[in-house]
DRENPA-586589 format. One record per residue (C-alpha): x, y, z; residue in three letters; residue number from 1. Coordinates in steps of 0.1 Angstrom, whole numbers, plus 5000, padded with zeros to 4 digits. Example, Ala and Ser with C-alpha at 12.3 -4.5 7.8 and 13.67 -1.06 7.14 Angstrom:
# residues 2
DOLUM     x     y     z  residu  num
DOLUM  5123  4955  5078     ALA    1
DOLUM  5137  4989  5071     SER    2
//
This chain:
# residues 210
DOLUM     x     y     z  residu  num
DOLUM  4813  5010  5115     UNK    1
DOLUM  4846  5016  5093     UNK    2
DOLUM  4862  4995  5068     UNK    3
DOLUM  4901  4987  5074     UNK    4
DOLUM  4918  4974  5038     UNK    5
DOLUM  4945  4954  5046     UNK    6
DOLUM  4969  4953  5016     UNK    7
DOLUM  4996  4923  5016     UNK    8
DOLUM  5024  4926  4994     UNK    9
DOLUM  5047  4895  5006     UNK   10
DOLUM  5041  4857  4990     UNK   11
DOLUM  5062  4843  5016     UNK   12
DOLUM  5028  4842  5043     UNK   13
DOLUM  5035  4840  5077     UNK   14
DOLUM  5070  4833  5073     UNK   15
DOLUM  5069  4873  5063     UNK   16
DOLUM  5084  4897  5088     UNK   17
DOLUM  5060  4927  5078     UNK   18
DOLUM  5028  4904  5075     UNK   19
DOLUM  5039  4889  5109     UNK   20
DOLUM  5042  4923  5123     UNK   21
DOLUM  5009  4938  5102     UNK   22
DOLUM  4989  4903  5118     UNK   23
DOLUM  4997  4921  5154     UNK   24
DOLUM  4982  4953  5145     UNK   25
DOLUM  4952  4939  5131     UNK   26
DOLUM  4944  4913  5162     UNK   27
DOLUM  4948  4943  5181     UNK   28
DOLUM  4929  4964  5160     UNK   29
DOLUM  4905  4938  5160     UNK   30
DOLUM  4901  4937  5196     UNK   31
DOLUM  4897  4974  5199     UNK   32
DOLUM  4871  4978  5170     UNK   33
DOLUM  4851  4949  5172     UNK   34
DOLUM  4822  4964  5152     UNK   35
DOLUM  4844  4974  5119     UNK   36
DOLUM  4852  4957  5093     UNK   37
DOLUM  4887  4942  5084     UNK   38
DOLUM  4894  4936  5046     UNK   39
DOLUM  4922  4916  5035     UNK   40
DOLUM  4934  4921  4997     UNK   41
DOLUM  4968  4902  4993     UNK   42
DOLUM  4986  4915  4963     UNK   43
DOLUM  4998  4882  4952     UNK   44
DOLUM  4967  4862  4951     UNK   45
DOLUM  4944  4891  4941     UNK   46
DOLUM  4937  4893  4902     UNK   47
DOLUM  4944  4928  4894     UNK   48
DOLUM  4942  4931  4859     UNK   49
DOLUM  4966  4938  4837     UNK   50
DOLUM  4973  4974  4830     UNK   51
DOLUM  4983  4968  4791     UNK   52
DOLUM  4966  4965  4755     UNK   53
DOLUM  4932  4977  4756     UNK   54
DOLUM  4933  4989  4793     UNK   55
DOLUM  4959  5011  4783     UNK   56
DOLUM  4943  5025  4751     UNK   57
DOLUM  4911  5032  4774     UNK   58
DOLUM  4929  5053  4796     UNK   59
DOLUM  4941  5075  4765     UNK   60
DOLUM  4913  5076  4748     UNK   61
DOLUM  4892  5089  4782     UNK   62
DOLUM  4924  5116  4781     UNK   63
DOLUM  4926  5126  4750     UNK   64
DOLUM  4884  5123  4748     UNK   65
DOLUM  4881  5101  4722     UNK   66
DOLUM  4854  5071  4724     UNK   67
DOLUM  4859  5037  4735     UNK   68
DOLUM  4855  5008  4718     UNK   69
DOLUM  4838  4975  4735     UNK   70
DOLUM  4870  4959  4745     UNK   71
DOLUM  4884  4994  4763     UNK   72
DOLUM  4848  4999  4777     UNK   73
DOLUM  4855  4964  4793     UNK   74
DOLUM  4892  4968  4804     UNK   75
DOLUM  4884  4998  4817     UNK   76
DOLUM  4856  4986  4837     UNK   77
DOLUM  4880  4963  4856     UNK   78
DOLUM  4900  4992  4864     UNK   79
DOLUM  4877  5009  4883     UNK   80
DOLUM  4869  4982  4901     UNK   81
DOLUM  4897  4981  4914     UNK   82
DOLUM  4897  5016  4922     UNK   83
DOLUM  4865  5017  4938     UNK   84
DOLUM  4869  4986  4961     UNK   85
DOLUM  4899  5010  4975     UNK   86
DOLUM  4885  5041  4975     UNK   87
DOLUM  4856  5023  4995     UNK   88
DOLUM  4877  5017  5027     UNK   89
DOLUM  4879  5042  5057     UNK   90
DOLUM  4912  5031  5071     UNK   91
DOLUM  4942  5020  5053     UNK   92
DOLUM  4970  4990  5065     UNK   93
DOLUM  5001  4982  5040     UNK   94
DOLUM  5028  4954  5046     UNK   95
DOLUM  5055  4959  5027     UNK   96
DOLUM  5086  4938  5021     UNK   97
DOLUM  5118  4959  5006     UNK   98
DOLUM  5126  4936  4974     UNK   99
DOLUM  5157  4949  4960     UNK  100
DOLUM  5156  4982  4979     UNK  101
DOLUM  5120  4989  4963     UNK  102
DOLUM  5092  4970  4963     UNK  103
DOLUM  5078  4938  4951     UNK  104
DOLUM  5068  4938  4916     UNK  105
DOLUM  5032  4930  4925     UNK  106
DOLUM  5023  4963  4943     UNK  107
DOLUM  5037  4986  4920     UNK  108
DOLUM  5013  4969  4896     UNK  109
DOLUM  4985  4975  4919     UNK  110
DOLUM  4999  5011  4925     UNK  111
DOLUM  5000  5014  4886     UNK  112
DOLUM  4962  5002  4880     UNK  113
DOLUM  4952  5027  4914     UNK  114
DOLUM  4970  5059  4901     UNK  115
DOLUM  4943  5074  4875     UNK  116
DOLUM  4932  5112  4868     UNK  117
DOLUM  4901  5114  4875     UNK  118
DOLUM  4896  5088  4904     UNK  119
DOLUM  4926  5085  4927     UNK  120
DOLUM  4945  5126  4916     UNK  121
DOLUM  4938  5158  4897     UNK  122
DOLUM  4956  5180  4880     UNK  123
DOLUM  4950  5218  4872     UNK  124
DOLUM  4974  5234  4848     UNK  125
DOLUM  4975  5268  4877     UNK  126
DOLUM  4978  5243  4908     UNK  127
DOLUM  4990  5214  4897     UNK  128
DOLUM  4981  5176  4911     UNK  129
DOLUM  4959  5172  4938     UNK  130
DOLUM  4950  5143  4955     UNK  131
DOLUM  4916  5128  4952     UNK  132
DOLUM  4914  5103  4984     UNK  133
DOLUM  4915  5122  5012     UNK  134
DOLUM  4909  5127  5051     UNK  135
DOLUM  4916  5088  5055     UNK  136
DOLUM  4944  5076  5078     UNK  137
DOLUM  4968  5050  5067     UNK  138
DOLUM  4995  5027  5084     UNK  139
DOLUM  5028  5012  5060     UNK  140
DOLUM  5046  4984  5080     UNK  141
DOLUM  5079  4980  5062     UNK  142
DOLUM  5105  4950  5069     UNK  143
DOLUM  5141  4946  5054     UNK  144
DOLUM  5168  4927  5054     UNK  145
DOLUM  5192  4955  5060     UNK  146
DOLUM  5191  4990  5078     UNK  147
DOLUM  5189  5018  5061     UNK  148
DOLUM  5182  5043  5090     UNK  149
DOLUM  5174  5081  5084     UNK  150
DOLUM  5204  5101  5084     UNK  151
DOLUM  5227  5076  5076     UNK  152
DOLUM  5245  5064  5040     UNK  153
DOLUM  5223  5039  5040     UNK  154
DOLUM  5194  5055  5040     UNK  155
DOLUM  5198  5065  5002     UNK  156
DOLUM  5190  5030  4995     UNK  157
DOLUM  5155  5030  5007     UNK  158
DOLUM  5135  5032  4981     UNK  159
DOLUM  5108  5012  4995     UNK  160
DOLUM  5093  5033  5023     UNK  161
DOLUM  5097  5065  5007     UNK  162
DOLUM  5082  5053  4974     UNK  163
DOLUM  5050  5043  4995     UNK  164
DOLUM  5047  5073  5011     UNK  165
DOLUM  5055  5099  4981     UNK  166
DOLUM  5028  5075  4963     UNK  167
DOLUM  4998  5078  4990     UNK  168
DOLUM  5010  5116  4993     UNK  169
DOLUM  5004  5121  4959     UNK  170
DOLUM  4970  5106  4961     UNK  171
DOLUM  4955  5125  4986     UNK  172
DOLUM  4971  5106  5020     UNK  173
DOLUM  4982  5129  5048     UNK  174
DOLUM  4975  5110  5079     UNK  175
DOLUM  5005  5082  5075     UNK  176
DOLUM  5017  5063  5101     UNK  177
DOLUM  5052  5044  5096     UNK  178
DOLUM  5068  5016  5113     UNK  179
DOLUM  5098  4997  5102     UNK  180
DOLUM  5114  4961  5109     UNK  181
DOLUM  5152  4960  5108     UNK  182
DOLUM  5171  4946  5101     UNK  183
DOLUM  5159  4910  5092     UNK  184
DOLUM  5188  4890  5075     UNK  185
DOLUM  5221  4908  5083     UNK  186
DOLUM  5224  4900  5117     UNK  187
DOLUM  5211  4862  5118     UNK  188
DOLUM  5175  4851  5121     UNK  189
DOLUM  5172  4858  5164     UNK  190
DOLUM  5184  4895  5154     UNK  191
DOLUM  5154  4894  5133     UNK  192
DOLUM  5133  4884  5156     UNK  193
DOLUM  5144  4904  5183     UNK  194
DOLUM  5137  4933  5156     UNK  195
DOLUM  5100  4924  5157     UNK  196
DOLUM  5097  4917  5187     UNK  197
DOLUM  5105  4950  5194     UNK  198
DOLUM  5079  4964  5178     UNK  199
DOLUM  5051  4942  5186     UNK  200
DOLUM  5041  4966  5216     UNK  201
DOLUM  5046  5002  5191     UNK  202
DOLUM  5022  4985  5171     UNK  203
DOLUM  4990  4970  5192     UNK  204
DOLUM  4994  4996  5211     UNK  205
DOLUM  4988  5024  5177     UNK  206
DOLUM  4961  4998  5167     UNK  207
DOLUM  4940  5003  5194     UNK  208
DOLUM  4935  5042  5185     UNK  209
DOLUM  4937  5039  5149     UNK  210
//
């Protein structure tokens, strides 16, 4: 039995292209692995803690070896929770608004808590970083309003895909699976549709194998 971690990162629920296209995959994922386990974390609702004050000192003091005092020990302990509860998961599903060209606020939070030496990358001062989670596959589902194809102007603009990816890449992902709605918005809400719609079949049918 395997562990999927679903990771949200759009308030607006269903009403959410990429959580409306990331639903798909997972009823047919579902279907397909009826034994494994599907774990939803929505970035929005979850209570990541904050990465400030004494969680911050911790993580300087464990870097510079220093001793913690109670109230790091503590901050730091809900760190690794965090940490742990994804490093715990065999399979990997992200849907991912573009806010802005990048992503919403609340993911790059969680990014920010993930992203420790020690637990999540590695660094050696004659190879450099390595990644520490590793030989796990991963899916991004990515919805904007525009287009910002490769190979195009636009594409300079996307700082939402690529910033997932070069992020997972750095901690140890190499098994990454992309698929993109768009666009949403600039054509008219049946454009939208007809976007996702369009990839419904892409998806439940990469679900069933993932």
């Amino acid at each position: 039995m395997s562990t999927l971690l679903y990771i949200l990162a759009s308030p607006r629920g269903p009403r959410s292209y990429s959580t409306q296209a990331a639903d798909a995959f997972v009823e047919s994922y579902r279907l397909a692995h009826p034994a494994d386990q599907i774990k939803t974390l929505n970035v929005f609702t979850e209570n990541i803690p904050t990465f400030d004050g004494f969680a911050l000192q911790a993580k300087y003091s464990i870097l510079h070896g220093q001793k913690q005092n109670p109230q790091e020990v503590a901050a730091w302990k809900e760190v690794e929770a965090v940490i742990e509860d994804f490093k715990a998961a065999d399979k990997y599903l992200f849907a991912v608004p573009m806010w802005n060209f990048g992503i919403p606020y609340r993911l790059k939070h969680y990014f920010d808590v993930l992203i420790q030496p020690g637990y999540t990358f590695a660094y050696d001062p004659k190879t450099g970083y390595s990644g520490l989670v590793t030989g796990k596959p991963v899916v991004g589902i990515y919805a904007r309003g525009g287009a910002y194809p490769a190979g195009t102007p636009g594409e300079a603009y996307d700082l939402q895909k690529r910033y997932v990816e070069q992020v997972l890449g750095f901690i140890g992902f190499t098994d990454m699976k992309s698929f993109v709605v768009e666009p949403t918005l600039m054509e008219g809400p049946e454009a939208g549709k007809k976007h996702l719609d369009a990839i419904l079949p892409q998806l439940r049918e990469a679900a069933k194998s993932f």
